[in-house]
N, CA, C and O atoms as a DFTB+ gen file, in Angstrom:
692 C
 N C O
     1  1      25.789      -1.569       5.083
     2  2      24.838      -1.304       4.020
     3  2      25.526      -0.712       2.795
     4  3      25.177      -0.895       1.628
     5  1      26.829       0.224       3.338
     6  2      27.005       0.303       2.112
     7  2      27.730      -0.700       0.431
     8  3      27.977      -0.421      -0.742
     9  1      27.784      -1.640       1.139
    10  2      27.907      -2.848       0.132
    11  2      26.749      -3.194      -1.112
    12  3      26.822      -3.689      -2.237
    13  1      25.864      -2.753      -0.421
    14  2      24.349      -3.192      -0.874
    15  2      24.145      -1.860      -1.961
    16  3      23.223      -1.975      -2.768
    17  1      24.809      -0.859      -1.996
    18  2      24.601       0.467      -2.887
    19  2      25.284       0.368      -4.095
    20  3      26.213      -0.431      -4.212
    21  1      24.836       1.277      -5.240
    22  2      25.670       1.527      -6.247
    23  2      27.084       2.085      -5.957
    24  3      28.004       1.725      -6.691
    25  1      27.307       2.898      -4.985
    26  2      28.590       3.809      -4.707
    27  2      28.237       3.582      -3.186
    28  3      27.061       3.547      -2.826
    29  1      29.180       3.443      -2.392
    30  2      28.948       3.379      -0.639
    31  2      29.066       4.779       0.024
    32  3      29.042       4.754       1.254
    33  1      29.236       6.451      -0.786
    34  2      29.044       7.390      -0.400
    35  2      27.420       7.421      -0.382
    36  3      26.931       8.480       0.009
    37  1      26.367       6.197      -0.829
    38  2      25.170       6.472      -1.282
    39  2      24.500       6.678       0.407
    40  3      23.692       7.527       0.784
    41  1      25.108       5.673       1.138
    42  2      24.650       5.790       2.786
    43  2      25.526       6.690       3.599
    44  3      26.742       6.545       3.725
    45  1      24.817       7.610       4.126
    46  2      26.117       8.686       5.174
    47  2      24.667       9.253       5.798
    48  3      23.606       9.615       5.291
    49  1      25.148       9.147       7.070
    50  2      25.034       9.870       8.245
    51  2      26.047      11.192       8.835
    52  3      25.742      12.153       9.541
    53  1      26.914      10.928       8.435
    54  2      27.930      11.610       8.905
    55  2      27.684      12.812       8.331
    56  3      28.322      13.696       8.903
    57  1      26.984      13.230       7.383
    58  2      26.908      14.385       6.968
    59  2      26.982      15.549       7.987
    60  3      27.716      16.536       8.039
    61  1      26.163      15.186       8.633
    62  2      25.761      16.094      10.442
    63  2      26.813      15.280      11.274
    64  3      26.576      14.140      11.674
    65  1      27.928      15.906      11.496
    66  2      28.721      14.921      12.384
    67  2      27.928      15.769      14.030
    68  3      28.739      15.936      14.941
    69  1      27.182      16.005      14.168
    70  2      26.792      16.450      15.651
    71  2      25.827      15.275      15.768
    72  3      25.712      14.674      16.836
    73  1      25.088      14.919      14.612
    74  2      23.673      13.771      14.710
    75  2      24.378      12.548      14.787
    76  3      23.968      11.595      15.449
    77  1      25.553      12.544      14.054
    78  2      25.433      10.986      13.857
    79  2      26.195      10.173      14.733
    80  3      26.765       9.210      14.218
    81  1      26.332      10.375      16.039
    82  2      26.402       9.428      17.224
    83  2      25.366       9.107      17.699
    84  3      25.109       8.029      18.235
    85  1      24.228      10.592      17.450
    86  2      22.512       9.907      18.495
    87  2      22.171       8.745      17.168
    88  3      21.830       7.642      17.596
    89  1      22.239       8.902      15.229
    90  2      21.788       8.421      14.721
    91  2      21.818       6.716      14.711
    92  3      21.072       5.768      14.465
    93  1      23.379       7.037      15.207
    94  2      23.705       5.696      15.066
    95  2      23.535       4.776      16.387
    96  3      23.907       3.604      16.440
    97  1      22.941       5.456      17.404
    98  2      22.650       4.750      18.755
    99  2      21.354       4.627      18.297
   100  3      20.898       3.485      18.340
   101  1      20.539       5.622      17.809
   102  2      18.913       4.976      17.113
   103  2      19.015       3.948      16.567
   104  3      18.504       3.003      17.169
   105  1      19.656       3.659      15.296
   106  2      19.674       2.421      14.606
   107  2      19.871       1.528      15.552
   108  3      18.937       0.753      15.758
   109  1      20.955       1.405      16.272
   110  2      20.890       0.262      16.594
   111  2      20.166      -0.280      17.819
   112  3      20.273      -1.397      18.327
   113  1      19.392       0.770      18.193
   114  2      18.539      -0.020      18.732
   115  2      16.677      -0.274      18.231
   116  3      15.848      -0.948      18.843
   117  1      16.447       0.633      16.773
   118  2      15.675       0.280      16.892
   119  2      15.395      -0.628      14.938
   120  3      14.328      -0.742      14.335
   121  1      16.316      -0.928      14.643
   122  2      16.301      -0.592      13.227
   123  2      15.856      -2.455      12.936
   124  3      15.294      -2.845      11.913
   125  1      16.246      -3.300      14.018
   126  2      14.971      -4.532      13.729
   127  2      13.744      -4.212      13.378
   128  3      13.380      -4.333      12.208
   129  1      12.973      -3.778      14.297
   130  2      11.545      -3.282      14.297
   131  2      11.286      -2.356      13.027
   132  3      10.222      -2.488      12.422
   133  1      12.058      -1.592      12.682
   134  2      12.005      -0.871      11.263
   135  2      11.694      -2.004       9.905
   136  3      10.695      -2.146       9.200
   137  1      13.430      -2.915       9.917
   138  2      13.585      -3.727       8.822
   139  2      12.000      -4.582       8.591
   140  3      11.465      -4.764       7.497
   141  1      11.524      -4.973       9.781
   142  2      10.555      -5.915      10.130
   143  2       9.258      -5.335       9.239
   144  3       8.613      -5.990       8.420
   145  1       9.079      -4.156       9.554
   146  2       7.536      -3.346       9.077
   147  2       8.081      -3.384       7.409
   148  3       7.283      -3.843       6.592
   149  1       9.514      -2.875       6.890
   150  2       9.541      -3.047       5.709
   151  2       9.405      -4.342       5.013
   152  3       8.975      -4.231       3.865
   153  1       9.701      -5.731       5.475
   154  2       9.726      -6.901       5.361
   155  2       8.271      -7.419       5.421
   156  3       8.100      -8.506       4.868
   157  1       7.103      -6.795       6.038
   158  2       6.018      -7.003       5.922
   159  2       5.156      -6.078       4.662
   160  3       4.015      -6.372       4.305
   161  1       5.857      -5.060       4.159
   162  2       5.568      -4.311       2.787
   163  2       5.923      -4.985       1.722
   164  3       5.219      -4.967       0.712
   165  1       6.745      -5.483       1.773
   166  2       7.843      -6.443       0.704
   167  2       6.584      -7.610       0.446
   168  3       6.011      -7.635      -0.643
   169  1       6.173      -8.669       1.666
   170  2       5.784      -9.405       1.894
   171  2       4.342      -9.283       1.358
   172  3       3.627     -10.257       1.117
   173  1       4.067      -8.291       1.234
   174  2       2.386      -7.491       0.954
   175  2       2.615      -7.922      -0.654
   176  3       1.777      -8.522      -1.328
   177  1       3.854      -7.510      -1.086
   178  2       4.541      -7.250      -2.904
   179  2       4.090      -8.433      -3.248
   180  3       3.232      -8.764      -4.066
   181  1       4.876      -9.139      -2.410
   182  2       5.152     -10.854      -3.217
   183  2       3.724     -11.930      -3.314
   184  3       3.549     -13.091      -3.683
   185  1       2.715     -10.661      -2.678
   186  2       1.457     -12.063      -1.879
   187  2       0.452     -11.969      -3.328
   188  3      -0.468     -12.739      -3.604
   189  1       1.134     -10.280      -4.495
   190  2      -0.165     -10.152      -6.090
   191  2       0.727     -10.860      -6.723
   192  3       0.702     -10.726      -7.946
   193  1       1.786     -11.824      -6.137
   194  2       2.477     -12.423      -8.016
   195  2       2.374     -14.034      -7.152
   196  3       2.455     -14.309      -5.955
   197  1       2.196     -14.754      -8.187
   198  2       2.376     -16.294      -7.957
   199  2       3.616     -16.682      -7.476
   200  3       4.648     -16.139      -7.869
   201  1       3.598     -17.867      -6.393
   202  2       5.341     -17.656      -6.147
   203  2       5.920     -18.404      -6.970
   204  3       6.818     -18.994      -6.368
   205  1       5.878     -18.729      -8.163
   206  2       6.909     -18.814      -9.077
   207  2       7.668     -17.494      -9.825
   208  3       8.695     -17.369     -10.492
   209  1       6.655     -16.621      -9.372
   210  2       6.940     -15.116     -10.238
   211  2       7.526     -14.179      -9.663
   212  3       7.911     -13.126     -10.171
   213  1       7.667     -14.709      -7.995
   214  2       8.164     -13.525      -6.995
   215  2       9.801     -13.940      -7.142
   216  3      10.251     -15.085      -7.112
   217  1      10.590     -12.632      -7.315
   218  2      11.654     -12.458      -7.286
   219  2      12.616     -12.397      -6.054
   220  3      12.434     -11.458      -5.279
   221  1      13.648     -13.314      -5.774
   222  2      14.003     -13.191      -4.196
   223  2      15.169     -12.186      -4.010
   224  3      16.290     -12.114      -4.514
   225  1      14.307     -11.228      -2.849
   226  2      14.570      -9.589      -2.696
   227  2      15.045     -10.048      -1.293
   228  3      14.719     -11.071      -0.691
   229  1      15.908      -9.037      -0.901
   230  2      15.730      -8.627       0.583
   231  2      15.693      -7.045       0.587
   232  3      15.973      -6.298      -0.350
   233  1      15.199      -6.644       2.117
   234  2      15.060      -5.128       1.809
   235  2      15.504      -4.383       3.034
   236  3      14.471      -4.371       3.703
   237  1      16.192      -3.912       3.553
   238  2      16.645      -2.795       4.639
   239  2      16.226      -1.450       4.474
   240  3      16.013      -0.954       3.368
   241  1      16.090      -0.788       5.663
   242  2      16.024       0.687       6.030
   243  2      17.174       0.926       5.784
   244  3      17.879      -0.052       5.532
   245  1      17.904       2.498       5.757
   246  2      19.110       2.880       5.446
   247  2      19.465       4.124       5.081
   248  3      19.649       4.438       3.905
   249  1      19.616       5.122       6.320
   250  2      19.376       6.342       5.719
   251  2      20.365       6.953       4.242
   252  3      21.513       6.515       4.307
   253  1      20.276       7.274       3.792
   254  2      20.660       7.072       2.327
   255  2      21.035       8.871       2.214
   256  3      20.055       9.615       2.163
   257  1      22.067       9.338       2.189
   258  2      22.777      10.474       1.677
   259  2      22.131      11.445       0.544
   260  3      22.047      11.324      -0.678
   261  1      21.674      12.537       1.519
   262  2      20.621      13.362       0.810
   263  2      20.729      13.943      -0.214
   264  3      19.815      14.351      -0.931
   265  1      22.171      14.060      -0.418
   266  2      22.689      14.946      -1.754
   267  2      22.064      13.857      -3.026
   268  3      22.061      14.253      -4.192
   269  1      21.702      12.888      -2.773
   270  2      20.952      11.981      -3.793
   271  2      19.660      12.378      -4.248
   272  3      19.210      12.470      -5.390
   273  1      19.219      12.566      -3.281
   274  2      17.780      12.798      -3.003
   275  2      17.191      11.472      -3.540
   276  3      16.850      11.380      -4.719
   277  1      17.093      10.602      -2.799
   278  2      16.546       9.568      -3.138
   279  2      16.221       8.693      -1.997
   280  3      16.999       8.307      -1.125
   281  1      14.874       8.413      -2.129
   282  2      13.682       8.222      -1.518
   283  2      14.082       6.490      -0.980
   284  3      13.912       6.132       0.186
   285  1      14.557       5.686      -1.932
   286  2      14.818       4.284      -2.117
   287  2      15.490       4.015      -3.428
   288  3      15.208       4.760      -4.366
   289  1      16.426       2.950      -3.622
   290  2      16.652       2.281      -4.282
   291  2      16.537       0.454      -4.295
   292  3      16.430      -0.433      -3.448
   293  1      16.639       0.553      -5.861
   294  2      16.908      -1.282      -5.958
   295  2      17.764      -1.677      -6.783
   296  3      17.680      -1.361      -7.970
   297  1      18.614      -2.337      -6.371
   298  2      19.889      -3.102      -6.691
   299  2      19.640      -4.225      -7.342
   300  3      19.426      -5.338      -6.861
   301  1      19.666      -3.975      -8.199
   302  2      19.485      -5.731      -9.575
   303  2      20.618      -6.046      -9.631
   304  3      20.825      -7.094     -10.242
   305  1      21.372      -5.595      -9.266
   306  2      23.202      -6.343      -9.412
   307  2      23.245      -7.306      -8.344
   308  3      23.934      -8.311      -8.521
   309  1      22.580      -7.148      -7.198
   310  2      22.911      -7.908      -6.057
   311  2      22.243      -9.506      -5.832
   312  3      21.037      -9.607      -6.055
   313  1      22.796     -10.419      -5.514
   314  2      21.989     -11.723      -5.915
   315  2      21.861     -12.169      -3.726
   316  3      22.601     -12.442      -2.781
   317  1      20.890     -12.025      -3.937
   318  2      19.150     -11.753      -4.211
   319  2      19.090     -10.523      -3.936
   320  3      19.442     -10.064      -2.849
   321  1      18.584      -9.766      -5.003
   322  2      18.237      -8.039      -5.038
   323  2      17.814      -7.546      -3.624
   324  3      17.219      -8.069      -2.683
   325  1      18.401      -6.240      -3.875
   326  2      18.516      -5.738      -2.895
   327  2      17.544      -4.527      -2.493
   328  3      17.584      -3.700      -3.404
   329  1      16.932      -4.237      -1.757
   330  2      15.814      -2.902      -1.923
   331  2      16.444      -2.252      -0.572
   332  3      16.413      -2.913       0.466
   333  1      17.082      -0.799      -0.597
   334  2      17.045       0.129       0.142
   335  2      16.109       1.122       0.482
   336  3      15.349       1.453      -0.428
   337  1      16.017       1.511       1.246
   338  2      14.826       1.914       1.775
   339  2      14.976       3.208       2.737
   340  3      15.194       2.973       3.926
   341  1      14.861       4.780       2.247
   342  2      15.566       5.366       3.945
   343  2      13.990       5.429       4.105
   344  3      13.176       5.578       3.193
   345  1      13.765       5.302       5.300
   346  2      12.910       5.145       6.143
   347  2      12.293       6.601       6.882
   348  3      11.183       6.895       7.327
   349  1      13.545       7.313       6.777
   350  2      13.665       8.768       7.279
   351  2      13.167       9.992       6.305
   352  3      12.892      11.126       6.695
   353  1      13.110       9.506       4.921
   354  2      12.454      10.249       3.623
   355  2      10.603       9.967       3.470
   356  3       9.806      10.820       3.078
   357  1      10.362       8.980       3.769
   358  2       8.745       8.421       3.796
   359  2       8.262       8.628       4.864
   360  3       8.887       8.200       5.834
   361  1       7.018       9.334       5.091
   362  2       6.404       8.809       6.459
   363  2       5.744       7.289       6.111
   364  3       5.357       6.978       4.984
   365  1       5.691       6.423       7.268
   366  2       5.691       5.321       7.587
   367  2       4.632       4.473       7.344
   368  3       4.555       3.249       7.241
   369  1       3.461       5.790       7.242
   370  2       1.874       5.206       6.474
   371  2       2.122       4.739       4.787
   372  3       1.362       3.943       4.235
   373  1       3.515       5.483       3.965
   374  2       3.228       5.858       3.013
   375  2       4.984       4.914       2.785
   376  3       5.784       5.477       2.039
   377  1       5.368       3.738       3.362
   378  2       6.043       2.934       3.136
   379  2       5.949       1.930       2.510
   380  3       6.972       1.257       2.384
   381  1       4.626       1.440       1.861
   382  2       3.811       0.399       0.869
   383  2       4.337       0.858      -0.353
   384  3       4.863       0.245      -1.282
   385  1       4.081       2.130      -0.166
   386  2       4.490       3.170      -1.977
   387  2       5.406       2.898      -2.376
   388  3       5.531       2.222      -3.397
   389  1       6.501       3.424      -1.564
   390  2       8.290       2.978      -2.071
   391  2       8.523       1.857      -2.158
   392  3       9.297       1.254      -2.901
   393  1       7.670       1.434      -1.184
   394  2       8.454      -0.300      -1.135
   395  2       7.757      -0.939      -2.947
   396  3       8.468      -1.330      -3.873
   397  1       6.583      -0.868      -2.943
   398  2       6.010      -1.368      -4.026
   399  2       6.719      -0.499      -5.293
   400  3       6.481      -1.254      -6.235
   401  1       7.190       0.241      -5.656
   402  2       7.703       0.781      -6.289
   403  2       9.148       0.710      -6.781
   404  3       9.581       0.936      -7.911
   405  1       9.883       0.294      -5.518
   406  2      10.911      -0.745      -6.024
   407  2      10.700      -2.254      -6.014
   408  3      11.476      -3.139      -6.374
   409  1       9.988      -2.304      -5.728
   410  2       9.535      -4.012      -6.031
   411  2       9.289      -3.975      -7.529
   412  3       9.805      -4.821      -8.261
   413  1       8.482      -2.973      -8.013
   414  2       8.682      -3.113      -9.493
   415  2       9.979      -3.264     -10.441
   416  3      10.072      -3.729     -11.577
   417  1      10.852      -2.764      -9.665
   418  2      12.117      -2.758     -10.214
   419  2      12.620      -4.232     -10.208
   420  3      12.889      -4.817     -11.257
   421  1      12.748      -4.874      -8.831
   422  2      13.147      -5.713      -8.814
   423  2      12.767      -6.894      -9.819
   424  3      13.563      -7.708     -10.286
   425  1      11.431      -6.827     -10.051
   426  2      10.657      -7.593     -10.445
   427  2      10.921      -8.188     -11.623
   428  3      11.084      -9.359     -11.966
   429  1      10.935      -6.842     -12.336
   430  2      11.172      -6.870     -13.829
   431  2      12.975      -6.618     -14.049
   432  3      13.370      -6.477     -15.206
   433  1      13.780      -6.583     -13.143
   434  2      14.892      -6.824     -13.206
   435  2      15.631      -5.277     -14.150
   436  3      16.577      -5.313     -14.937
   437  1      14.959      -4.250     -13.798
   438  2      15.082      -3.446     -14.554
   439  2      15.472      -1.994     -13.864
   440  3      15.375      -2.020     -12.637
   441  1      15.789      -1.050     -14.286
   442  2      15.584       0.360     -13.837
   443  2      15.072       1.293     -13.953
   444  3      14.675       2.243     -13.279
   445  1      15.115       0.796     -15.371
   446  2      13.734       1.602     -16.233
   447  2      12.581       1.861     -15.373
   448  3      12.380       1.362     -14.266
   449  1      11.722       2.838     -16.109
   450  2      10.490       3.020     -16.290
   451  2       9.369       3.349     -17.157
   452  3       8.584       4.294     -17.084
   453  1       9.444       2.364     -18.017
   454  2       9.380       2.156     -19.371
   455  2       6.974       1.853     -19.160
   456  3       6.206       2.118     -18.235
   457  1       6.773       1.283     -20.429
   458  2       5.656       0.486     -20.416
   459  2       5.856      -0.674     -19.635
   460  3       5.352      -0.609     -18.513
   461  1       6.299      -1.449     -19.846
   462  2       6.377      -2.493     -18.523
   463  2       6.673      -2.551     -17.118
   464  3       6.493      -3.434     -16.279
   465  1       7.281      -1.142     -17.050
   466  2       7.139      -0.700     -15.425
   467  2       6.028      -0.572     -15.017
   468  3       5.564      -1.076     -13.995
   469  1       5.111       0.621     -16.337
   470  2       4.262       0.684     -15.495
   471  2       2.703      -0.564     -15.794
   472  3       1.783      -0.501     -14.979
   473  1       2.640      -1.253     -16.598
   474  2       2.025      -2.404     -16.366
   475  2       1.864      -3.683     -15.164
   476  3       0.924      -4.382     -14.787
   477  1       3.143      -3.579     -14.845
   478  2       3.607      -4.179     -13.236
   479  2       3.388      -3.639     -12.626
   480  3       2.688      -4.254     -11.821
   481  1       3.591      -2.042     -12.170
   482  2       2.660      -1.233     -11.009
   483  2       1.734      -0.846     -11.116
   484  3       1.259      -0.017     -10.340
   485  1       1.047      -1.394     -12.293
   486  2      -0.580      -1.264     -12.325
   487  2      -0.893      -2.097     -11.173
   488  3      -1.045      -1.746     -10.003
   489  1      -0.992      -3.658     -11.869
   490  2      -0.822      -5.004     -11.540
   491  2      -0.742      -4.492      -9.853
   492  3      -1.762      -4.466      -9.165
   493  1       0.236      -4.207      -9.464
   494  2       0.997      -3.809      -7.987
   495  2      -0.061      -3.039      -6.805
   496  3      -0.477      -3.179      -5.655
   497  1      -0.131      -2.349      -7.718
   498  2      -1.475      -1.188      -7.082
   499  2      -2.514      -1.524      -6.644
   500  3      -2.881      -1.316      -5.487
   501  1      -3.478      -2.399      -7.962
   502  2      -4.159      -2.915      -7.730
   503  2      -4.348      -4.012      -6.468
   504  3      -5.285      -3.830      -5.691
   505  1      -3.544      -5.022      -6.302
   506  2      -3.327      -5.638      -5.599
   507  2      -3.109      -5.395      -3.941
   508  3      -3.349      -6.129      -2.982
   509  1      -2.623      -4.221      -4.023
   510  2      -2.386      -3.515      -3.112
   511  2      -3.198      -2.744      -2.187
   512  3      -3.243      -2.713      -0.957
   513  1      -3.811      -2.145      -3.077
   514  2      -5.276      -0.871      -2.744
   515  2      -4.713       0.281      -2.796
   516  3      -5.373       1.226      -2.365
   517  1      -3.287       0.551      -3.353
   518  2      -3.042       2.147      -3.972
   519  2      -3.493       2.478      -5.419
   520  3      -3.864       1.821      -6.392
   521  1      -3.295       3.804      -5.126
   522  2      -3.668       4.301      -6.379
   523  2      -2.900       4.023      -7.900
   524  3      -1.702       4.041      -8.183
   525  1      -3.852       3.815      -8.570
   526  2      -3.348       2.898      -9.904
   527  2      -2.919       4.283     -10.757
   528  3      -3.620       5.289     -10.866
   529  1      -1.301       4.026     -11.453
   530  2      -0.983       5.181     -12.367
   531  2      -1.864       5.507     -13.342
   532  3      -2.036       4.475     -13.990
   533  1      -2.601       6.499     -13.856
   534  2      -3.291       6.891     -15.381
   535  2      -2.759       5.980     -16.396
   536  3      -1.575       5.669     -16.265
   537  1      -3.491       5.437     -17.502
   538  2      -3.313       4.455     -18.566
   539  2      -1.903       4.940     -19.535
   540  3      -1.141       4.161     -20.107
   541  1      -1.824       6.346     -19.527
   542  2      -0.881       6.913     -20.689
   543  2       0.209       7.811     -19.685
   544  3       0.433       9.018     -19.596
   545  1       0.640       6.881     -19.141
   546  2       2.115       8.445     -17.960
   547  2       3.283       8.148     -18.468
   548  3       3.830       7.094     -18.793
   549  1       3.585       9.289     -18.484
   550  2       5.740       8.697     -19.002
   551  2       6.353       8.242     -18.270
   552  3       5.981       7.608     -17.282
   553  1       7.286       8.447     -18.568
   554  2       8.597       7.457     -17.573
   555  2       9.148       8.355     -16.476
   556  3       9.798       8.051     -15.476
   557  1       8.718       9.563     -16.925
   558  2       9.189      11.210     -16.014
   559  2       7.959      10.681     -14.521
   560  3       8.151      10.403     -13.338
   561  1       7.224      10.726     -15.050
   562  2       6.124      10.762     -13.859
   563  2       5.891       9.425     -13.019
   564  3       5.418       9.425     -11.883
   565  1       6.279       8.295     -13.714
   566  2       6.260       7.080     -12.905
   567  2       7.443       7.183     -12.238
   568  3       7.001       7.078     -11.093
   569  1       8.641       7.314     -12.101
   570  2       9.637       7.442     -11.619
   571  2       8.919       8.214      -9.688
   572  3       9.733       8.161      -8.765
   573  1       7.686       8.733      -9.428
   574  2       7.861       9.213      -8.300
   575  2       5.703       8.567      -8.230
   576  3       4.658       9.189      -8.038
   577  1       5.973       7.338      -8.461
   578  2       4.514       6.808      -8.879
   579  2       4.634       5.330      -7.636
   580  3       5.680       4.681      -7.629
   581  1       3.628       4.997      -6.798
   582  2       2.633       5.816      -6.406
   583  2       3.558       7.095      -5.454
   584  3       4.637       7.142      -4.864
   585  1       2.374       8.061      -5.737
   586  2       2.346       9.753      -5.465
   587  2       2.601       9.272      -3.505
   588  3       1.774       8.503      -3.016
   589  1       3.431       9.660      -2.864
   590  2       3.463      10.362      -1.637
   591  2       4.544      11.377      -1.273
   592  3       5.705      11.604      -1.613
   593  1       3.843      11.773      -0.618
   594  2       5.155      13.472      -0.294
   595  2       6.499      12.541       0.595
   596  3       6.423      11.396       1.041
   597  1       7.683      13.497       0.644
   598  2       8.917      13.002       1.172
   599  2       8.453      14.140       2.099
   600  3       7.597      15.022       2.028
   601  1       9.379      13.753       3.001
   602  2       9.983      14.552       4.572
   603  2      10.822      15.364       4.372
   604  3      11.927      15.334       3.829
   605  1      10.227      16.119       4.851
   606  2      11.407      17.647       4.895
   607  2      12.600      17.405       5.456
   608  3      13.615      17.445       4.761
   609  1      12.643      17.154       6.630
   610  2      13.946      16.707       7.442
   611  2      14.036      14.831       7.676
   612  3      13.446      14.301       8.618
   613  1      14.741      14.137       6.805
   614  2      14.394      12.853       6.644
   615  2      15.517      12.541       8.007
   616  3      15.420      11.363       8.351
   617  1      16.558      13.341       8.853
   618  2      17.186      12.542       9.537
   619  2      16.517      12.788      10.899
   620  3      17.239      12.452      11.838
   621  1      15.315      13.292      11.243
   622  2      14.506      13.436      12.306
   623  2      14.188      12.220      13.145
   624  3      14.137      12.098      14.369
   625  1      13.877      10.877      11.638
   626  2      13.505       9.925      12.087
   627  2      14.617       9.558      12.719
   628  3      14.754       9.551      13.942
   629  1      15.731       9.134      11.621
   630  2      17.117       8.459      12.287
   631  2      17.701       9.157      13.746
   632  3      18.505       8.651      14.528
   633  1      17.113      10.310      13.831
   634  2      17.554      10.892      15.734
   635  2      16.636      10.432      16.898
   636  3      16.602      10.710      18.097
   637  1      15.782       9.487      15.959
   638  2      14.180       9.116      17.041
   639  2      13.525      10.403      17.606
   640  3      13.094      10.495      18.755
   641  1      13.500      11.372      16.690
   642  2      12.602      12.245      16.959
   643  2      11.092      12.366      16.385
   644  3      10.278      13.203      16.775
   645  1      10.910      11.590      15.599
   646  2       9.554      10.977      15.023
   647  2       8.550       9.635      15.301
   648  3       7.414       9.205      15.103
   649  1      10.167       9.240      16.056
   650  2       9.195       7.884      16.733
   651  2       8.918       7.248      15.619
   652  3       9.042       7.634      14.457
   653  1       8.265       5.536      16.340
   654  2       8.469       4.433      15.492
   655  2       6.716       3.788      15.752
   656  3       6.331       2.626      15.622
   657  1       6.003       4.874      16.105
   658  2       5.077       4.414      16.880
   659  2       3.929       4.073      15.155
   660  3       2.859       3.471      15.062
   661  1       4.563       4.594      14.336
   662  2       3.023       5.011      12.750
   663  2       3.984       3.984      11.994
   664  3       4.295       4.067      10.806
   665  1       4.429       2.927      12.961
   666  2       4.956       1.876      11.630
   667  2       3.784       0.877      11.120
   668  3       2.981       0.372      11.905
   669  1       3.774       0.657       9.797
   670  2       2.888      -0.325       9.119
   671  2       2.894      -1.864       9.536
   672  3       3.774      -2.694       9.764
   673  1       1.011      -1.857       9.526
   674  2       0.929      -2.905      10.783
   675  2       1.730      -3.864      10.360
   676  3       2.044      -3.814       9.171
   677  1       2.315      -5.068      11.263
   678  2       3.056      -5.723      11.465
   679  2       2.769      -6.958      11.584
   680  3       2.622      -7.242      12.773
   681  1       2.563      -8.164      10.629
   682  2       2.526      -9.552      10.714
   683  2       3.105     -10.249      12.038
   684  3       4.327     -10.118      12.117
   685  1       2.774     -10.649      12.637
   686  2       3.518     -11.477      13.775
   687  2       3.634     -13.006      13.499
   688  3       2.744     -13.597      12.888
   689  1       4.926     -13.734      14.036
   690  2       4.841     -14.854      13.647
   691  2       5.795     -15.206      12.652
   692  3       5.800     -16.341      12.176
């Protein structure tokens, strides 16, 4: 994953070198079923734009190096864009948010969060059934738009101590 980042210090586990042998025996056994629920958020993104308009994304879980503090990113450098995702910062009800939120990015091919960010995550929201940003917000406040709280301890998940059981329902097929 770390190919897929701006800087590859952006993914570390290792921070906790006591966690990151259980972390990395979690991933790999459960981090299909993760990618999958995000791939069905993604999939939620692409179903409010016409598919001539949907941008081709892929998107991974990835616990992502806290000294960032960052929730998710999206990679417009990467062909077909890239959406990171730690999985371990969101609770799992509230994985539509981030995901749709860098989907805006992707979308508009941008980083910004300008007026046309947030016109697209109007658009997004709506479509969606989250909450639509206020008509007049800056670029300060869309930047953490739609509103859900982060996790105190985001590597809880990656130790499977939170379980995978509140993942977003899941398309089959």
């Amino acid at each position: 994953m770390q190919g897929f980042v701006l800087a590859p210090a952006m993914v570390d586990v290792i921070e906790n070198l006591r966690d990151s042998t259980i972390i990395c025996t979690w991933i790999g056994e459960n981090i299909d079923v993760v990618n999958q629920a995000l791939r069905c958020c993604l999939e939620d993104c692409h179903e409010c734009f016409y598919p001539k308009m949907r941008p081709a994304i892929r998107i991974f879980a990835v616990p992502l190096a806290q000294k960032f503090g960052l929730d998710g990113l999206c990679n417009i450098s990467t062909s077909p864009i890239t959406i990171l995702i730690d999985a371990g910062r969101v609770n799992p009800k509230n994985w539509l948010s981030i995901v749709a939120h860098e989907y805006v990015h992707a979308y508009l091919g941008s980083p910004g969060h300008g007026q046309d960010f947030a016109a697209v995550l109007s658009h997004l929201c709506l479509g969606l059934g989250l909450e639509t940003p206020p008509e007049k917000m800056d670029a300060f406040s869309l930047r953490r738009w739609p509103p859900y709280p982060s996790i105190v301890d985001p590597l809880a998940f990656w130790r499977g101590e939170t379980g995978i059981c509140e993942l977003p329902r899941m398309k089959l097929g």
